[in-house]
VEXFI-666103 format. One line per field, with one value per residue: residue number from 1; residue in one letter; chain; x, y, z of N, C-alpha, C in turn. Coordinates in Angstrom, 3 decimals. Example, Ala and Ser with C-alpha at 12.3 -4.5 7.8 and 13.67 -1.06 7.14 Angstrom:
! residues 2
pos [1:2]
code [a:s]
unit [A:A]
npx [13.190:12.850]
npy [-5.690:-2.250]
npz [7.800:7.080]
capx [12.300:13.670]
capy [-4.500:-1.060]
capz [7.800:7.140]
cpx [13.200:12.900]
cpy [-3.300:0.030]
cpz [7.800:7.870]
END
This chain:
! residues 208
pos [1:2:3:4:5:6:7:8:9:10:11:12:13:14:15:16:17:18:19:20:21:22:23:24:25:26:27:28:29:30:31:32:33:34:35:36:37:38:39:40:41:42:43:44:45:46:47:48:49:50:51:52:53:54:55:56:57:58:59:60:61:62:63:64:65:66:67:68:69:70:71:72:73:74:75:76:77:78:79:80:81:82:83:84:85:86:87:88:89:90:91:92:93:94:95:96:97:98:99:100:101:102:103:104:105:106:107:108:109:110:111:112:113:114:115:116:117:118:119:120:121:122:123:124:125:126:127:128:129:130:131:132:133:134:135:136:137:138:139:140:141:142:143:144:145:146:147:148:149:150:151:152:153:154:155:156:157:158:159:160:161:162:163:164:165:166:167:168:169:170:171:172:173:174:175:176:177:178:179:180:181:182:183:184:185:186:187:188:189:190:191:192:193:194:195:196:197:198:199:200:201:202:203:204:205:206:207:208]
code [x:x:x:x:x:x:x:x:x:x:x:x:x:x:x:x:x:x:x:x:x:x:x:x:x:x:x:x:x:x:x:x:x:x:x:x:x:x:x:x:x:x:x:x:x:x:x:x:x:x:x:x:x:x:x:x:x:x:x:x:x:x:x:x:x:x:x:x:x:x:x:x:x:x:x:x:x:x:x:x:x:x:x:x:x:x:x:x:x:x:x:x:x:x:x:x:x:x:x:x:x:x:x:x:x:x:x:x:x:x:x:x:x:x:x:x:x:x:x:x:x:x:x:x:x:x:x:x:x:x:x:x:x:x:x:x:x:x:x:x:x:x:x:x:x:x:x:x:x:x:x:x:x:x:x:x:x:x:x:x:x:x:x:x:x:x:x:x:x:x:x:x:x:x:x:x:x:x:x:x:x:x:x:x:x:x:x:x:x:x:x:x:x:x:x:x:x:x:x:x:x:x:x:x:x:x:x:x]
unit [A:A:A:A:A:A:A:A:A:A:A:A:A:A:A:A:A:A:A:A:A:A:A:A:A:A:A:A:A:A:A:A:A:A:A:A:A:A:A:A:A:A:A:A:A:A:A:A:A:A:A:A:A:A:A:A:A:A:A:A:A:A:A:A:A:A:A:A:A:A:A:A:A:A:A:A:A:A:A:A:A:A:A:A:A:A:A:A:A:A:A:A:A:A:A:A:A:A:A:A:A:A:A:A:A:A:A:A:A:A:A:A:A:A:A:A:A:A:A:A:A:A:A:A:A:A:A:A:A:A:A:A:A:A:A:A:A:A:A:A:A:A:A:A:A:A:A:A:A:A:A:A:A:A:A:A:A:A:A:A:A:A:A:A:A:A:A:A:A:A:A:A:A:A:A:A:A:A:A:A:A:A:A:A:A:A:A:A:A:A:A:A:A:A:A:A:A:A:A:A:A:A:A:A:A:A:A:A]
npx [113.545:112.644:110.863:108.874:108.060:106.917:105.215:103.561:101.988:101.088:99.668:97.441:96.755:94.856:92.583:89.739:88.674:87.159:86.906:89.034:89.762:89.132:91.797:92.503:93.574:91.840:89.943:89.761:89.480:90.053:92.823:96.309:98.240:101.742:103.400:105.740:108.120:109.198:109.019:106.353:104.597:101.954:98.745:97.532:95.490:92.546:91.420:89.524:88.261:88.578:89.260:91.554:93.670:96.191:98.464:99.701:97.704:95.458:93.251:91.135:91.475:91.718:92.647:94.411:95.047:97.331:98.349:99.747:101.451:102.868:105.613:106.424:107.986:108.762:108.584:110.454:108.743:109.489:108.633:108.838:108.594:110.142:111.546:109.464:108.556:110.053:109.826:107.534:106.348:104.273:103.433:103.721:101.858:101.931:100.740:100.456:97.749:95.576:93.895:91.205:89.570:89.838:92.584:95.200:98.306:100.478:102.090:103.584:104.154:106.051:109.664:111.970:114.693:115.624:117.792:119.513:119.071:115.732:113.490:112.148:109.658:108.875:108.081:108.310:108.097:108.104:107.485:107.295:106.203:104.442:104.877:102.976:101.266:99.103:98.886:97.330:98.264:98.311:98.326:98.589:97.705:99.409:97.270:96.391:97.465:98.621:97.293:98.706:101.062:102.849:105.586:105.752:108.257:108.523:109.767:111.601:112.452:113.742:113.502:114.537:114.338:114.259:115.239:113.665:113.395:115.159:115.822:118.828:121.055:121.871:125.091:127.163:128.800:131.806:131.750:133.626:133.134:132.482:130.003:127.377:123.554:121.882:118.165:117.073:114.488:114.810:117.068:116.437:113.991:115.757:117.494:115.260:114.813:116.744:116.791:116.549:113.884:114.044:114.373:115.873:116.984:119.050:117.962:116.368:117.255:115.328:112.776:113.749]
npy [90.043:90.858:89.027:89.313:91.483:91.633:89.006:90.257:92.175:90.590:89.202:91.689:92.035:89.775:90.717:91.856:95.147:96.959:96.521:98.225:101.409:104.104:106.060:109.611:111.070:109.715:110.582:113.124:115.512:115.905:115.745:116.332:118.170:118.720:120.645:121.811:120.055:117.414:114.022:111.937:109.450:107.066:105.417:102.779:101.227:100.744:102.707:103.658:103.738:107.271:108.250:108.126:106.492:105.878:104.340:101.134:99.597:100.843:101.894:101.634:101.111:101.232:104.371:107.152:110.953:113.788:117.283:119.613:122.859:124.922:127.812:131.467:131.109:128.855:124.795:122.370:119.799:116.384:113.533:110.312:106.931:105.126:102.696:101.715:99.405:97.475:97.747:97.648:95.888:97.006:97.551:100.713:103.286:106.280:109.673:112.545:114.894:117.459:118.587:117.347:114.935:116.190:116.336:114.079:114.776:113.334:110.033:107.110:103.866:101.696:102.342:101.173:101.367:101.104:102.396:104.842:103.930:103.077:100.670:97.921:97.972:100.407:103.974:106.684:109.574:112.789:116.487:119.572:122.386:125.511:129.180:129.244:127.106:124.464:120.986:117.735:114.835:111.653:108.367:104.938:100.956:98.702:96.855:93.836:93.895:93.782:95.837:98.145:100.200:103.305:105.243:108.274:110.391:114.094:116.696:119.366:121.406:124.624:125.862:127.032:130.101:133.314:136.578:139.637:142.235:145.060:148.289:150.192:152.049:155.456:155.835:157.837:160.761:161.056:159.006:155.688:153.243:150.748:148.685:148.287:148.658:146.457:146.286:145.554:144.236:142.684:141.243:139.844:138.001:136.501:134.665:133.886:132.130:129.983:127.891:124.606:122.802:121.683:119.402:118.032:115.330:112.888:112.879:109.961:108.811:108.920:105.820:104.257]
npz [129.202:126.729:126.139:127.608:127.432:124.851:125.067:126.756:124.762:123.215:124.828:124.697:122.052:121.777:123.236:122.679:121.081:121.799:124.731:125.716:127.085:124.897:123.283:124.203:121.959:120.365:118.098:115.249:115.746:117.914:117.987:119.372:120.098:118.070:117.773:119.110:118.801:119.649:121.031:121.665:123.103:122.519:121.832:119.774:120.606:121.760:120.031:117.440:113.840:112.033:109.623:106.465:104.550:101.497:102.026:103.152:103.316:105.459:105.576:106.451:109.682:112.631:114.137:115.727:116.131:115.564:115.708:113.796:113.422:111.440:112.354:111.989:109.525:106.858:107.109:107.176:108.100:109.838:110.600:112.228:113.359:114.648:116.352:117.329:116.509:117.518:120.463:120.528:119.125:116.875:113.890:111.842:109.951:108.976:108.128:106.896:106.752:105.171:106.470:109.499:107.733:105.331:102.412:101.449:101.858:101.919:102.942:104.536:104.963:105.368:106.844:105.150:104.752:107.522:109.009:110.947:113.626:112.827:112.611:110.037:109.766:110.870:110.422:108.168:107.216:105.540:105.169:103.535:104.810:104.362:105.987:108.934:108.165:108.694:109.615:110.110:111.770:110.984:112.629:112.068:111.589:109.932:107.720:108.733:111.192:114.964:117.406:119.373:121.561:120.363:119.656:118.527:116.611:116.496:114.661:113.315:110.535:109.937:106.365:103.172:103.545:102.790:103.708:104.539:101.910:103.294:104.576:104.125:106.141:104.918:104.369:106.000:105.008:106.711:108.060:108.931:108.249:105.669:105.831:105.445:107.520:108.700:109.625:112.605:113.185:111.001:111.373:113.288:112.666:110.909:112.229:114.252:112.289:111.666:113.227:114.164:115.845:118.946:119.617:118.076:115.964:114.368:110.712:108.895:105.988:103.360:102.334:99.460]
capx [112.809:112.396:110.158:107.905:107.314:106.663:104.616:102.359:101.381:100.197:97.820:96.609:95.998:93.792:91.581:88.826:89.261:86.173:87.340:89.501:89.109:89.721:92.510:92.258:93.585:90.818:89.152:90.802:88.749:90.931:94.212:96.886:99.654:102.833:103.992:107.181:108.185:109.774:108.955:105.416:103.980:101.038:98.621:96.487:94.681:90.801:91.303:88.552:88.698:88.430:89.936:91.554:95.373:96.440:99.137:99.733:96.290:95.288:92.361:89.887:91.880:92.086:93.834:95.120:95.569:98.235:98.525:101.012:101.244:104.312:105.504:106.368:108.771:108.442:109.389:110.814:108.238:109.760:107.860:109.173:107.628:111.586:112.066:107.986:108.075:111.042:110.012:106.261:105.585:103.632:103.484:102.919:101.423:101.667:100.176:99.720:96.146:95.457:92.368:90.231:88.524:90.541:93.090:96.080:99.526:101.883:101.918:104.092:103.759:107.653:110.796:112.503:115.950:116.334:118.875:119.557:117.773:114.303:113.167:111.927:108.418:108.664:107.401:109.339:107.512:108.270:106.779:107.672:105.393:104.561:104.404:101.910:100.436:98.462:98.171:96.804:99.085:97.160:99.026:97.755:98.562:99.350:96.787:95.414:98.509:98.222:97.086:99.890:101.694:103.938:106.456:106.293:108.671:107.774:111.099:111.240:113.975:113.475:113.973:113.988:114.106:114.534:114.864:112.318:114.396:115.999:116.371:120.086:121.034:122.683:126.747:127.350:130.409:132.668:131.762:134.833:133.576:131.009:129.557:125.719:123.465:119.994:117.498:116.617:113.514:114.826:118.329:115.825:113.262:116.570:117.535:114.176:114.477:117.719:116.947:115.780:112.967:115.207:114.224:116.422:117.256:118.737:117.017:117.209:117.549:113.698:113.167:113.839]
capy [91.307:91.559:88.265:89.258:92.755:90.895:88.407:91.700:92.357:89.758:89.242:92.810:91.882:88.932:91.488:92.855:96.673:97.231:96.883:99.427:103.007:105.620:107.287:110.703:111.770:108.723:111.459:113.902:116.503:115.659:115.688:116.113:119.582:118.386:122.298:122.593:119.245:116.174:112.731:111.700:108.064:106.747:103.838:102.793:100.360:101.253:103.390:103.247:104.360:108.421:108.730:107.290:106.704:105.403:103.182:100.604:98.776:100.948:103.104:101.371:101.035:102.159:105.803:108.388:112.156:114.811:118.164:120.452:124.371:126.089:129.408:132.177:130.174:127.615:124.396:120.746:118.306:114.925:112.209:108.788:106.022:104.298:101.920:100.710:98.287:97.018:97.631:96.993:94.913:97.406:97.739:101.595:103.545:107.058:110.008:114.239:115.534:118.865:119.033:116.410:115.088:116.487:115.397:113.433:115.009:112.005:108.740:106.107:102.413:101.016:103.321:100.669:100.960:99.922:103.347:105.340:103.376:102.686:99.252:98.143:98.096:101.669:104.721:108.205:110.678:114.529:117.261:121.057:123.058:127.273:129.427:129.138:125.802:123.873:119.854:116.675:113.458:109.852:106.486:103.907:100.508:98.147:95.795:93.331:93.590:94.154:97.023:98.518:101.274:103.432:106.115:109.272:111.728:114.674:117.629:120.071:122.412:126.159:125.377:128.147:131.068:134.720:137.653:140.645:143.366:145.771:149.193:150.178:152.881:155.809:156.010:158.907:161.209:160.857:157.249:154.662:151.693:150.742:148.018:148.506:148.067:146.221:146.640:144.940:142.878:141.221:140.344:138.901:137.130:135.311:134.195:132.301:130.965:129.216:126.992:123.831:122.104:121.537:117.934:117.910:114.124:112.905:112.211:108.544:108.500:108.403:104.878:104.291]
capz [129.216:125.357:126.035:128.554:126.135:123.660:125.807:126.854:123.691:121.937:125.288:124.509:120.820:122.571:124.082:121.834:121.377:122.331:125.865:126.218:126.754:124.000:123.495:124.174:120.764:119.037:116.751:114.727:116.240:119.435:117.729:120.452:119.627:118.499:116.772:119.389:118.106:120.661:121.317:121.994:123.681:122.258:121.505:119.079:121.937:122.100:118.906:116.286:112.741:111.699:108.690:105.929:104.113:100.664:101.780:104.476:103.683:106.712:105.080:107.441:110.176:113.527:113.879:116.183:115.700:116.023:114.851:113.897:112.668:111.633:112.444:110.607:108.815:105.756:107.668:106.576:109.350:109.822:111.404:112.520:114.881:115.075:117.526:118.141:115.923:118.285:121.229:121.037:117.934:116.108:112.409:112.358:108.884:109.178:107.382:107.101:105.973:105.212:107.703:108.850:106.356:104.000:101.407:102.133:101.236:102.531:103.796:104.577:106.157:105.939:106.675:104.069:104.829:108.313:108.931:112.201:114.464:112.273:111.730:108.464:110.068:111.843:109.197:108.111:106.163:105.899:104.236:103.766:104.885:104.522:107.478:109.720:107.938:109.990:109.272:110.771:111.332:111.416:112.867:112.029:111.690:108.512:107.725:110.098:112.107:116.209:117.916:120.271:121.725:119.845:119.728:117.470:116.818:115.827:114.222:112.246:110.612:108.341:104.676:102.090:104.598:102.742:104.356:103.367:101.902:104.659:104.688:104.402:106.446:103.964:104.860:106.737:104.705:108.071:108.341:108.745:107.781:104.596:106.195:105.837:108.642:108.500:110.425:113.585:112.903:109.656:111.896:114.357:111.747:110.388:113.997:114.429:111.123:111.081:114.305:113.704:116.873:120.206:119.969:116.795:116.008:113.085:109.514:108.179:104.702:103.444:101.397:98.025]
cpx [112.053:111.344:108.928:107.369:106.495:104.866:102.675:101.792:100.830:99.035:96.886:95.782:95.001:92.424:90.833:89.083:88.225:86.377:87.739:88.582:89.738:90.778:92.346:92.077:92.671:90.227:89.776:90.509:89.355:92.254:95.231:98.278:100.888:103.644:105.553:108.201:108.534:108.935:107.397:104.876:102.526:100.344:97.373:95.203:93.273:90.841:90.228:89.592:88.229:88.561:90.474:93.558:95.016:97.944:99.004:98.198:96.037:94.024:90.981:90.229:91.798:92.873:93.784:95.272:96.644:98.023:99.681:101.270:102.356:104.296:105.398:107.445:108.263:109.241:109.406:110.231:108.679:109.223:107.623:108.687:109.044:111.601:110.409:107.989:109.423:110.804:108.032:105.220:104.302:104.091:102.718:102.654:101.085:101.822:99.843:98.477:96.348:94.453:92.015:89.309:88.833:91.869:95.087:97.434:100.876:101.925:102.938:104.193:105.036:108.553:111.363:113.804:116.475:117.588:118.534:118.675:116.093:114.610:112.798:110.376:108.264:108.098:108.478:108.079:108.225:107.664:107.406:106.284:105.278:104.556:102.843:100.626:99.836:98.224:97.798:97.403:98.283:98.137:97.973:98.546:98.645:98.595:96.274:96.918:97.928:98.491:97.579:99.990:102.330:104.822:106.898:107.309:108.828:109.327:110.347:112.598:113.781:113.995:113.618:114.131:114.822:114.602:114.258:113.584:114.088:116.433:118.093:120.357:122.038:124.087:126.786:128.810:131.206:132.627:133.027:134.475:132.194:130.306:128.222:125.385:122.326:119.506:117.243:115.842:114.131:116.072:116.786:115.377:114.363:117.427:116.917:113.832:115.624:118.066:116.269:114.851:114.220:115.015:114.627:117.019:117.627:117.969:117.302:116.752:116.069:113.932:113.022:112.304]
cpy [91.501:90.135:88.548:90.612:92.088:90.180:89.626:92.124:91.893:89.351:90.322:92.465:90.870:89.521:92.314:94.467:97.541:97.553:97.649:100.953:103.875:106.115:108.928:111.872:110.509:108.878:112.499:114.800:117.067:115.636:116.632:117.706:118.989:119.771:122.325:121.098:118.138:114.889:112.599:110.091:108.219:105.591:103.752:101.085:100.982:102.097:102.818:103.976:105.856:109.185:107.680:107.447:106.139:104.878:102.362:99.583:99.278:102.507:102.802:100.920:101.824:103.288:106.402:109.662:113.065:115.914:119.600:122.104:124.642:127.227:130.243:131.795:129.109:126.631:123.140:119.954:117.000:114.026:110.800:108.189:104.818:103.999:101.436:99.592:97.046:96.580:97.187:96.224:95.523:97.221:98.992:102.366:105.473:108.259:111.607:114.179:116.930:119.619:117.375:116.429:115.490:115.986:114.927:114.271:114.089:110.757:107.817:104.728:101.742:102.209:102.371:100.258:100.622:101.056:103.966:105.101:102.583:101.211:99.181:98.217:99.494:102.281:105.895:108.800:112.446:115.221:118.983:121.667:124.724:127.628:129.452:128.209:125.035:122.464:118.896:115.527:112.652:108.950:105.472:102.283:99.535:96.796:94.962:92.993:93.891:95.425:97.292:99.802:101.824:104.821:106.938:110.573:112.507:115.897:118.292:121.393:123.528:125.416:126.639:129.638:132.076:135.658:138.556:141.688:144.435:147.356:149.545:151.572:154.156:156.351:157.717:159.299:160.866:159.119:156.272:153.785:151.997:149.583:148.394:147.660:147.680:146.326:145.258:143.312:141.796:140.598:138.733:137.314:136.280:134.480:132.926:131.159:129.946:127.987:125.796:123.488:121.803:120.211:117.348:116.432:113.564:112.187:111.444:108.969:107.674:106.911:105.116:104.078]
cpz [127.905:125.166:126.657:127.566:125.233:123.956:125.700:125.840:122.406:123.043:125.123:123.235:120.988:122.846:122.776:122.395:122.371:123.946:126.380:126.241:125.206:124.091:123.156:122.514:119.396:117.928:116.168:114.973:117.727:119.032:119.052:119.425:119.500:118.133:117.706:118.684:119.294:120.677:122.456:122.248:123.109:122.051:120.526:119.815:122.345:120.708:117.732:115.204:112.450:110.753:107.666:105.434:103.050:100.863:103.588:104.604:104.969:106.640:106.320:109.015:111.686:113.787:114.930:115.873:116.361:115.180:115.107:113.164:112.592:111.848:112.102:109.881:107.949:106.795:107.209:108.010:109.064:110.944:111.274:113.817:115.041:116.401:117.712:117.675:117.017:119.661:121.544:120.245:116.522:114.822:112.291:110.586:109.108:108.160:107.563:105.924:105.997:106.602:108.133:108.393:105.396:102.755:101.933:101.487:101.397:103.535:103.729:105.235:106.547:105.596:105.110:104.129:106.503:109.350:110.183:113.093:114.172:111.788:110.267:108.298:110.359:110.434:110.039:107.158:106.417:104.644:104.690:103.742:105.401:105.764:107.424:108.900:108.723:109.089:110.243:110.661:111.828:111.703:113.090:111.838:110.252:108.412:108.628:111.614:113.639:116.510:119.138:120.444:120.797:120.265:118.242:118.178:115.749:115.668:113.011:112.064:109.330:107.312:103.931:102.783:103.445:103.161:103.565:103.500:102.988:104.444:104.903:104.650:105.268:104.783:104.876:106.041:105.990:108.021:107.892:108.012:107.159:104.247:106.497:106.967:108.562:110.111:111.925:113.518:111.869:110.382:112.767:113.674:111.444:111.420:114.134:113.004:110.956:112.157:114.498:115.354:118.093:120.194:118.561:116.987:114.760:111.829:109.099:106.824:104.066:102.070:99.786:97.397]
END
């Protein structure tokens, strides 16, 4: 099975790119929503270039887009392509922008260590980002390696979360107990902040 995969994708890398079609998310203008977070299929197969990175020799490279906004929450984004390099020979290089076209805040081309599942080819990056940030992730691939399928996933978990000071109701003389009571919204607000993405998975150990 892990021959005939294999097999399949070095006749793809055969095939000028040219051939294919586009992928949908080919321009960064088309970037694809990942904001609730889970496990996304992709390929960098017909993909041109759109953009650029500083690692991974993959500045001129064929790319992909995704994009991602946080809520009203500061949030820790983690984004790994574990297991493609396994299962479909990629070598994957991946990367947040501020915009496109704009300036790179993180890139990585090898996870490094090899840890919960990630090859030493796959990529990790994460970044904290404010509420309601909005960035742009690129995959790309490293160098003149082959152009394949892959598998991102996309998490994310509150970091830093304060609550906004709270009205405290004033203790009633009669009153038993002197257990202040906050208000509503700020219970709520710290609710949606302490829940990380439902497609929570865990974090390998970013490389040295």
């Amino acid at each position: 099975m892990l021959f005939r995969s294999l097999l399949a994708t070095f006749a793809i890398a055969l095939i000028p790119a040219s051939a294919f079609a586009r992928p949908a998310n080919n321009a960064c203008a088309n970037a694809i929503g990942v904001s609730a977070g889970g496990t996304f299929n992709g390929t960098l197969v017909g993909a041109t270039n759109d953009g650029v990175a500083t690692c991974g020799s993959s500045a001129t490279n064929p790319d992909v887009w995704y994009s991602f906004t946080a809520g009203t929450c500061a949030v820790r984004l983690v984004l790994d392509t574990c297991g493609s390099n396994a299962a479909f020979g990629v070598d994957t290089v991946v990367s947040i922008m501020t915009l496109c076209g704009g300036f790179e805040l993180a890139c990585n081309d090898d996870h490094g260590t090899g840890a919960a599942g990630c090859g030493l080819n796959d990529s990790q990056t994460s970044l904290v980002l404010s509420p309601s940030q909005t960035v742009k992730i690129r995959v790309s691939k490293f160098s003149t390696r082959i152009l394949a399928p892959f598998t991102l996933h996309v998490r994310y978990e509150p970091v830093g979360y304060v609550p906004p000071p709270t009205r405290v109701r004033p203790k009633a003389r009669h009153a038993r107990s002197s257990t202040p009571t906050t208000t509503t919204a700020a219970a709520t607000a710290r609710r949606a902040c302490s829940s990380p993405s439902s497609s929570a998975r865990p974090i390998a150990p970013p490389p040295l």
